[in-house]
Structures are given as structure tokens and as C-alpha cells.
N, C-alpha and C positions, 0 to 999 in steps of 0.2 A: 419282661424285657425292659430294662433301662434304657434312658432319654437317649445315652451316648451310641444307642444300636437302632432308633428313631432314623426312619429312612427320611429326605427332605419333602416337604410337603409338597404339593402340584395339581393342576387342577382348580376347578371349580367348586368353591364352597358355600353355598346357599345361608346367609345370611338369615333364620328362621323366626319366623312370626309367631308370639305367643298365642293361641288361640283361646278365645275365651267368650263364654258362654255369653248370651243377650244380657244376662243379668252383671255382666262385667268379672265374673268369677271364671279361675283356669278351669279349663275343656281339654281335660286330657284324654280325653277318646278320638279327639280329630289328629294327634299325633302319629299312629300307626300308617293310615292314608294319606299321610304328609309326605311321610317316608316314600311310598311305594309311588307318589305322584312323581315328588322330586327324579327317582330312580326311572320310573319306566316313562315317564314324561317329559322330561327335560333334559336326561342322562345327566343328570349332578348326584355323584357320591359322596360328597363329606359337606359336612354342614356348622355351624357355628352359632353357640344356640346362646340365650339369656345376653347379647349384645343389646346395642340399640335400637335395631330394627324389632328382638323380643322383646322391647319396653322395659329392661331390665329395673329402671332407677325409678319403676311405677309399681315394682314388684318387691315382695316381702321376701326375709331370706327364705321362710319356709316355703313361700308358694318356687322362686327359684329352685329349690331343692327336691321338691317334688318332680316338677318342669325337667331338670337336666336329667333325674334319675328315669323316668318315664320317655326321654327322649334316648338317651342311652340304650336303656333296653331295650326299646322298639327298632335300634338303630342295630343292634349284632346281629352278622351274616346277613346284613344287607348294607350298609355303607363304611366307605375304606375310613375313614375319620369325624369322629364328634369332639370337636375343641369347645369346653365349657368357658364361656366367662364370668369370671369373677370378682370383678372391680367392684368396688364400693367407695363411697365415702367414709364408713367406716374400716379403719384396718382388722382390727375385729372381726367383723361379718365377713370381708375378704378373706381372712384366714379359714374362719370357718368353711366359706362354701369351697375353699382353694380344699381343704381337708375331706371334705365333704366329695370331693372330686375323684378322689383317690378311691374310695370308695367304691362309688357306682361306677368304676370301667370307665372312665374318661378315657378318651388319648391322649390328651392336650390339656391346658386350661389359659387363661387370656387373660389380661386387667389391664385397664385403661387407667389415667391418673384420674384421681382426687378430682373434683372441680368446685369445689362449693372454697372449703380452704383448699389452696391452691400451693403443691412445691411453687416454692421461688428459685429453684435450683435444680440443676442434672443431677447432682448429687442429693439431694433431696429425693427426686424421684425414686435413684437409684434404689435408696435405701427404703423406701415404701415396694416399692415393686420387691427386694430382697425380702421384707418381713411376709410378703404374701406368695412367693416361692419357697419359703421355708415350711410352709403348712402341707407341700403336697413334693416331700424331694424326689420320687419317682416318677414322677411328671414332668413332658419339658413343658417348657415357660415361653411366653410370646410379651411382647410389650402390644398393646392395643395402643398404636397412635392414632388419635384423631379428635384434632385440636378447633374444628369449628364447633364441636361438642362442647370439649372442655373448660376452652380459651385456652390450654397449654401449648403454647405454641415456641417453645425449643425444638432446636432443633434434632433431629433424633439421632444422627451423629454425634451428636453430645451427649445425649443418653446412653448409648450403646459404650459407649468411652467404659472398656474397661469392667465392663459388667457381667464377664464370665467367669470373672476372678469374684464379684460377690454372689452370684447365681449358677452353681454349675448346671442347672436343669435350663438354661439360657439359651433357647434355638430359634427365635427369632421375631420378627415384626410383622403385625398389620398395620400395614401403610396404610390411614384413610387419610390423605393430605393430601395437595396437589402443588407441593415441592417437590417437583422432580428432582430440582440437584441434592437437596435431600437423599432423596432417595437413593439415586445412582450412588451418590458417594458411599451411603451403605452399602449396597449390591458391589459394590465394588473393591471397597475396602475392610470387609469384616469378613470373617470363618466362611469357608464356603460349603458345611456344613451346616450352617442356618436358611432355615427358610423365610424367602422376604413376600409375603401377598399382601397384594396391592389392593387396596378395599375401594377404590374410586370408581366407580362402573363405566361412568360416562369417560373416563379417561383409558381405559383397561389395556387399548391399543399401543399408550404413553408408553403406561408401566411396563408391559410385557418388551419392549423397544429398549428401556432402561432397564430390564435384567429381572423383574417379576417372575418367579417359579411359579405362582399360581395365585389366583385373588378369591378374597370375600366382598359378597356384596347381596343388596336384599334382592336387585332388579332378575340377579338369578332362580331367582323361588319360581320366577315364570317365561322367562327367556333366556333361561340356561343354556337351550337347545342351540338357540341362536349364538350367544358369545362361544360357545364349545367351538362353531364353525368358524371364528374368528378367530381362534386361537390353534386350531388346525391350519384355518391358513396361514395364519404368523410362520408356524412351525415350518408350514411349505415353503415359505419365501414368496407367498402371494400376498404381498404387503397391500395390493388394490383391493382385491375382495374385501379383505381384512377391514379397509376402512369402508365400505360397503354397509356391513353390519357396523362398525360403529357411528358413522354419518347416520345408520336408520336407528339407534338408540339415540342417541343425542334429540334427534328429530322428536322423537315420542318427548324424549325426560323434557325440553323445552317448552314443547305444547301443555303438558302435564304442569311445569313451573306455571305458567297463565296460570289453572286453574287450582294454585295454591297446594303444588304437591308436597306430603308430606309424611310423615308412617302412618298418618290413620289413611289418609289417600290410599297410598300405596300397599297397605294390608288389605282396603278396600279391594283395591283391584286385585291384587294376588286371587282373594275370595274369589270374583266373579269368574276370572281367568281358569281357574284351577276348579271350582266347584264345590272346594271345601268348605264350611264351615267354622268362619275364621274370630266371626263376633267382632264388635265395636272396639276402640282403641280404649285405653284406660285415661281418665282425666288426668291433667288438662286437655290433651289429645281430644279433637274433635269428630266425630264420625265426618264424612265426606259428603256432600249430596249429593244423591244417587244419579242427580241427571248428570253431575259430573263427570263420575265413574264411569256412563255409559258415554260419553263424549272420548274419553279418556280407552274406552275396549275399542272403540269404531276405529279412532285413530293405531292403535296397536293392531286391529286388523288390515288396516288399509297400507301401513307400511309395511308388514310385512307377508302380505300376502302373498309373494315370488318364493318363499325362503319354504 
């Protein structure tokens, strides 16, 4: 099936954790139970894997390629979408794993810009994001924005300017910014054949309000449950409740900021949350202290105890 027969994306996409062994090496055995948590635990179907929250720019292409292909597989006839990321510093190695994607069953694949040399230009971009869609043409193509990563901070209407015409596998954006007008102005003025999710957790109420078909994000790996009932009630026209569960995310992720939240935090917790088996974050990334992490469950059980 071709990109152009790619129904729009929707839904809840679990931002995934690389998991890796005490000795700091990938643990591809905790994959399979990842799957089946996400699904019968928190009801998220489609996941988004080798991002930042998988610590992609800590990882080698080959340990990547192991990771997507192991997650892929474990991931058929059980979740509706695996969108691979791709991005690299080098265009190179993006092509490769973009190639590499087509391959093992991708649905999707993702790239984030460059950050180290940095485009100076939309068109700059354009043309790196072209060179790394060009490796997988059966594949649609997403731009991964998200510019407190990168510091690429154009605007993404300006990226998008025209960029079907150099990428036909081109369907659309992860929004991780918190430029709404950004945002809307895409959602509003681009193919409506593209899919826009909104990758901001703590904002998801925003985005979905500004025309979000569905978001990624990591805080889903363990409160999926929770934003799914946000996003039903969106759907409802129970705009109250809605903010309900967002007012009590926000609540935790603020508490959490204190105590220096951050991917090794936050894989932390997923761990404890979940039960898995998720190992220590890869250097520079620091493990969490544990008395944190339990400061950090107490308060995710206390607020949302009612739920």
C-alpha cells in the first residue's frame, strides 16, 4: 500500500523508551511486554520509537536498527502504527536507517533537523529532509519539529511551504513546540490529508482545541489511560472534564520539574510505573535518585487516584 492510500493518523502514540540492560547495553527482551503493557494497560496502539525520549542521539545506527526492527516485529497484529525515527546528524546514516525502515515493516518514519550544523534556512531544511525521504519512497514522511531540542526554531509553516512538491511520501508533522499559532496555521492551511500530532503532553488540550488529529508524547507510556479520557472527552464536547485530566498532568509534570524531571527521570518512572525492566538512561543522561522517583509515584498516585 502506498503513502497516497495511508489513512490520517489519530490517536495516542506512545513516545518509547529504549530499554537497556544495567550494563547500559540494548535489552531487547523487554520489547515484547512493552507492547502488550502499552495495549492492555494504558489502551495506546501506535508508538513512535528511536525519538528522544528512545535516546536516539546516544544510540549507534546499528544498535537503532536492531531497536526499530525488534520493535516492528514485536509490534504486528498488535498495534495500529510504528513510525521509525530517523534523524541524524548525519545525512548518511538518516538515509540509511530511512532505507533501513522500508525494510523491516515500518508504517511511517520521522526526522527531526540537523542540530549540531544547523539549516540556516526553510529551504535548507527542506532539502535535508528531501535527501532523507528519498531513501524510503514507499514510506510517508513526517517532519519531527521540535525546536527546544534542536534550537531550530522556524517556523514550521515555513517549512512545510511547498514541500509536497519536493517530497511526495510528505503527510505530515510532529508538532513538539508550543507555537500554537504555528500550529493552527498549519492545521489550517495545509492538505487535509496530513496528519498534524501534537507531541506537547502538558499542552495536548491546546493542540487538540487547534485541530491536533492525534499526539506523541513519552508521559503516554504510563498515563495513556488517562489522556485517552481527555481526548474522548474533547470528542464529547466536555471541554470541563477534559481540562480535569489536564490540570492533573500538569500538576504531577510541575512537581516532577522540582525534582529535575527529565528522560532518565521519566524512564525512571515509566519503570516503576509499569514494572518493566527499563535500565539506566545512557550518558550523559543521569539515573534519577530513587527517593525521587518514589516522591515522583506517590504524587502520580495521589492525583489521580479518582480516575
Amino acid at each position: 500500500m502506498g503513502p497516497s492510500a495511508e489513512k490520517k493518523l489519530t490517536g495516542l502514540f506512545a513516545a518509547t523508551f529504549t530499554p537497556f540492560t544495567t550494563q547500559g547495553e540494548v535489552n531487547l527482551v523487554e520489547i515484547g511486554p512493552y507492547i502488550d503493557y502499552l495495549r492492555e494497560k494504558q489502551g495506546v496502539n501506535s508508538i513512535f520509537v528511536n525519538g528522544t525520549t528512545g535516546e536516539s542521539m546516544s544510540l549507534t545506527v546499528a544498535e537503532r536498527k536492531i531497536l526499530a526492527e525488534e520493535w516492528c516485529q514485536k509490534a504486528k497484529g498488535k498495534l495500529d502504527q510504528v513510525i521509525v525515527h530517523v534523524g541524524c546528524l548525519s545525512l548518511k546514516d538518516a538515509k540509511e536507517l530511512a532505507g533501513h525502515a522500508v525494510q523491516i515493516g515500518a508504517h511511517a518514519i520521522a526526522a527531526m533537523s540537523p542540530f549540531f550544523f544547523k539549516p540556516k534556512t526553510a529551504d535548507a531544511l527542506r532539502s535535508f529532509l528531501q535527501e532523507v525521504a528519498s531513501a524510503a519512497p514507499t514510506l510517508p514522511f513526517y517532519y519531527y519539529h521540535i525546536p527546544s531540542v534542536t534550537g531550530v526554531n522556524m517556523p514550521v509553516r515555513d517549512v512545510l511551504e511547498g514541500i509536497e512538491e519536493l517530497i511526495p511520501t510528505f503527510r505530515g508533522v510532529k508538532f513538539s513546540g508550543t507555537d500554537l499559532m504555528d500550529f493552527g496555521y498549519c492545521v489550517n492551511n495545509y492538505p487535509p490529508h496530513w496528519s498534524f500530532l501534537y507531541g506537547t503532553d502538558e499542552q495536548l488540550l491546546a493542540g487538540l482545541a487547534m485541530g491536533a488529529d492525534g499526539a506523541v508524547g513519552s508521559t503516554y507510556n504510563y498515563a495513556g489511560r488517562h489522556f485517552n479520557k481527555l481526548m474522548s472527552a474533547f470528542k464529547d464536547g466536555d471541554v470541563v472534564q477534559a481540562r480535569k485530566i489536564q490540570f492533573k498532568m500538569q500538576e504531577l509534570l510541575c512537581y516532577a520539574m522540582k525534582l529535575g524531571f527529565d528522560v532518565g527521570v521519566n524512564k525512571q518512572l515509566m519503570s516503576e510505573l509499569s514494572g518493566l525492566s527499563l535500565g539506566p538512561p545512557r550518558p550523559p543522561v543521569t539515573p534519577c535518585p530513587s527517593a525521587h522517583v518514589g516522591l515522583i509515584v506517590k504524587k502520580y498516585g495521589h492525583i489521580f487516584a479518582d480516575c
